[in-house]
Structures are given as C-alpha cells and as structure tokens.
C-alpha positions, 0 to 999 in steps of 0.5 A: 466515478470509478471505472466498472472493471476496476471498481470489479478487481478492488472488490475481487481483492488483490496484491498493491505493492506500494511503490518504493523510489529508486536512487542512485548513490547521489540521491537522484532519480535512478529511472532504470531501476524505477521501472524496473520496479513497475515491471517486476510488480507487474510480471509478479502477478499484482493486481494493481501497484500504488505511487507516491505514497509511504514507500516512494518517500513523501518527500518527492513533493519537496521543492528540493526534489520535485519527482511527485510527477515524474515517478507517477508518470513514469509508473503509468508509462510502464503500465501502459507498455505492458497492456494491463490498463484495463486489469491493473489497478492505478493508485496515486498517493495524494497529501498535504493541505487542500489546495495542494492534495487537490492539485496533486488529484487532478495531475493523477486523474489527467494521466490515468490514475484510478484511485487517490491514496488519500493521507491525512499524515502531517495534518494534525492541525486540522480537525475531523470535520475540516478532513472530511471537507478536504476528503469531498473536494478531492472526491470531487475530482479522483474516485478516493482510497482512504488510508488510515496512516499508524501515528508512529510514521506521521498518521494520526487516530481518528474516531469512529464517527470520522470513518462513518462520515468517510465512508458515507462520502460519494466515490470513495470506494476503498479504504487502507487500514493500517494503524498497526492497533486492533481496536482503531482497525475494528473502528473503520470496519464498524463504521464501514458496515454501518454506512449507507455506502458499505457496498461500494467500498473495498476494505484493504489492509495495510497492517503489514504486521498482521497481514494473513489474519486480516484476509482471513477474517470475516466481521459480522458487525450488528447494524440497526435490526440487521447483522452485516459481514465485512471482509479484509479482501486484499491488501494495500502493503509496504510490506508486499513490495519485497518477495511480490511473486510469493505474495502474489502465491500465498495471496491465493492461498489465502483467497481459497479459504476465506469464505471456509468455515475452518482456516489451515493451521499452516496459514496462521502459522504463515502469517506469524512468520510474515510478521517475524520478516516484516519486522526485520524490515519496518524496524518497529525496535526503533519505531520504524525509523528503518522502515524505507531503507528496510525495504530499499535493502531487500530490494538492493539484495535482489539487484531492483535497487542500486543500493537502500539510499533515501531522499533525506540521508536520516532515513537509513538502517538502524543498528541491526536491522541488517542482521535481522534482515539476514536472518529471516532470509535464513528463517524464511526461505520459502517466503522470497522469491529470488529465483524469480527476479533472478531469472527476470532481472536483466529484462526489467533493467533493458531499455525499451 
C-alpha cells in the first residue's frame, strides 16, 4: 500500500522531473554532478523526482554498465540528506520481462522508493493479458505507476480494455501518459473513470508536447447512469528536468486555474511556447532520436552536467538540434531559470 502522505501529494498534484544520468566524457558515472542533479530538483520546488526511467537511460540495467542500483541509491541518498522523506515523492523506473521488473520492484522498495514507474517498453512479444500478469506481480511488491511508453522510443499501443484492467489492478495508484497521440490519451482516461478503482489512481501527463493544456483539462467521461470528471493533476516529465524552478512557477500557474470556469489566454499561449522549446529538445524531426542528448545539453549549458554524452555513443544531437535549442533559449527567456542554478550551482556540486 502506498504510504497516506504520499498517496496526498500524488493526488494533490506536482512537478517529477524524470531524472537524466550524469557522465563524464569516458561515459562513466560522474556522481558529483548526479547529485547535483538530485539537489537542484529538490531546491527547484519539486515534488517528487522519478530514476531509472527514459531520461536516466534504459541501459544502466545493461551488464555493460551496471549503474541500475547505484543511481537509485545515490538519489535516495540525497533525498534523505535534504529531510523531504515525508513530502517527496519517490519513484523508480522498473522494466524488462517478469523475473527481472520484479527484481528490480523489490531492490526499490528495500531502499525506500515509493512507487514503480512501470515500462511495458521493449515487450512487444507479450500480449495485453501476459502485461497485465506482470503488472499484478509487481503490484504485488511496490505500489505501481503505470506509463503509457509513445511507440517512437520503444512504447507500444495499447487498447482500452488494457487500461480498464490496469486500473482496476490493487495498488496502482498513478498512471503516466504519454503517447504524444490524443485519441490512445483519451483511452487511459476513459477506462480510468470507468474503473471501479478511479478514486485511488492519480493521472499524470508525460505528453511533453502538450503539457499545459493536459493540466487544464477537466474530462467528464459518462459511465453507466452517472457523469464522472477526471483531471490531469500534475506531470511526470522529461521535459521538466531542464528549466525545473520555472516549472515549479508555471505549475502553479496553472493549478490556481484548473477547477476555473474560464483559463487565461496567457496560458495557452504558454503552453504553445513550451511545445516550441520541447521540440528543440526531444527532436521530434528525427523522431526523437536526440531526445536524451537534448535534454543532456541544456543541462550542459547551465553547468548540471559536464557535457550531453549517453551510454551508448548513437544517442547524440542530431543535425540542428543545437541551433534549435539556441534558438528557443533566445524565443523563450522567460521560460529557464538559469539565474537560479547559477546562484546555486556551486552548493549542488560541494561534497558533503
């Protein structure tokens, strides 16, 4: 069972920054700046952080590399230094086939994640049923966060009688959607209301190209004889691990208007301009192929990160995308917060 305080703060709604991975130029761990990672989420206002999941690089479980555990503890570590246990929202990327998503369940839960981020990427071989058999093992062990993977980076589509059964699964208690397609969006959130279980689950979007107008939705979904309404209440993001302390801002932008009859022009207009700067950064030109190293080298620019350098050398900037991340730093002023790292910057990178 997910811990009440938490189980509060998901529903509330908030800002989980999905954790990139730190690297030196050799590609090894650089843990001074991983932490410093965990630091500068946790002094930006978020409320919760997610590791081991798209942006910290699915290959940290590679035999190759073998950092699946040691990134997960080393966020742990700083979340518990800082004293946000309690108010911090802990959530571990878990994938791959039974035996392992159920390994990787258990070594989370034992150091004090919340939730499991749980992928269905990469499993194309299994069908609906034998996802929902792994879903309830997994459930068995760690409260579940599910997470609807878009297919251009390895996801999959999924139909609706998938997400009724998924939600109707005890102790999942949050769902991450992001398929960057409106209509497989609208699935989750039909079958969600539709449950038996739609109380106890939290919706989060991870449509970093349609962030603001998912947290200003409100759904009314007819189920049986009864109209039921459904929010977006926060957002589980790639995207919200670069400029975090003015996500954490526009995030509460947002929340004072969500349950409003009418929304602020400003706001949309907003989230048309966070699309503009998400594309510059996820590359959807070349079908997100410099998703990672996009958001690797906004960090790099702050001084976060040593450089945009991936486990596997493929994962790099495609042709432009540097120029087009110029040119929404130039667009979109008013959207980073670099005066905030830059004032921080030296106490996140100091041994402790």
């Amino acid at each position: 069972m997910l811990k009440q305080e938490i189980k509060g703060l998901l529903h509330e709604g908030t800002v989980i920054p999905a954790h990139p991975l730190a690297l030196t130029s050799d590609r090894q761990l650089d843990e001074t700046h991983q932490r410093a990672l965990t630091r500068y989420y946790i002094d930006a206002g978020a409320g919760g952080v997610a590791v081991g999941v798209h942006t910290t690089q699915f290959e940290i479980r590679d035999p190759e590399f073998a950092l699946f555990e040691k990134v997960l503890t080393m966020a742990m570590e700083e979340i518990e230094n800082a004293k946000v246990q309690n108010s911090f929202i802990k959530i571990a990327g878990i994938c791959g086939p039974v035996e392992q998503a159920i390994q990787e369940a258990k070594y989370s839960k034992e150091i004090g994640y919340d939730l499991g981020l749980l992928s269905m990427g990469g499993l194309n071989d299994l069908s609906e049923d034998e996802l929902i058999s792994r879903t309830e093992k997994v459930a068995e062990i760690i409260p579940v966060f599910g997470f609807y993977l878009q297919p251009s980076v390895g996801g999959r589509v999924f139909t609706y009688d998938f997400w009724k059964h998924f939600a109707d699964i005890p102790n999942v208690y949050g769902i991450k959607i992001a398929p960057f397609n409106r209509y497989h969006s609208f699935d989750v959130v039909r079958a969600v209301c539709n449950s038996k279980r739609n109380d106890e689950i939290a919706l989060y979007t991870g449509n970093d190209d349609n962030i603001v107008n998912d947290l200003l939705t409100t759904y009314r979904i007819k189920t049986g004889d009864k109209m039921v309404e459904k929010k977006i209440v926060g957002g589980l993001l790639g995207h919200w691990s670069v400029w975090t302390k003015r996500v954490v801002d526009l995030f509460e932008e947002v929340k004072k208007v969500q349950n409003a009859d009418t929304v602020p022009s400003k706001l949309l207009t907003l989230g048309q301009e966070i699309t503009d700067a998400n594309a510059a950064f996820f590359d959807p030109k070349h079908d997100f192929k410099g998703s990672i190293a996009g958001i690797n080298e906004v960090l790099t620019r702050q001084g976060l990160l040593q450089g945009n350098w991936c486990l596997l050398e493929k994962e790099k900037l495609s042709p432009g995308q540097s120029e087009e991340i110029d040119r929404v730093y130039a667009d979109y002023a008013h959207l980073h917060d670099d005066e905030f790292v830059k004032r921080n910057l030296s106490k996140w990178l100091a041994e402790r």
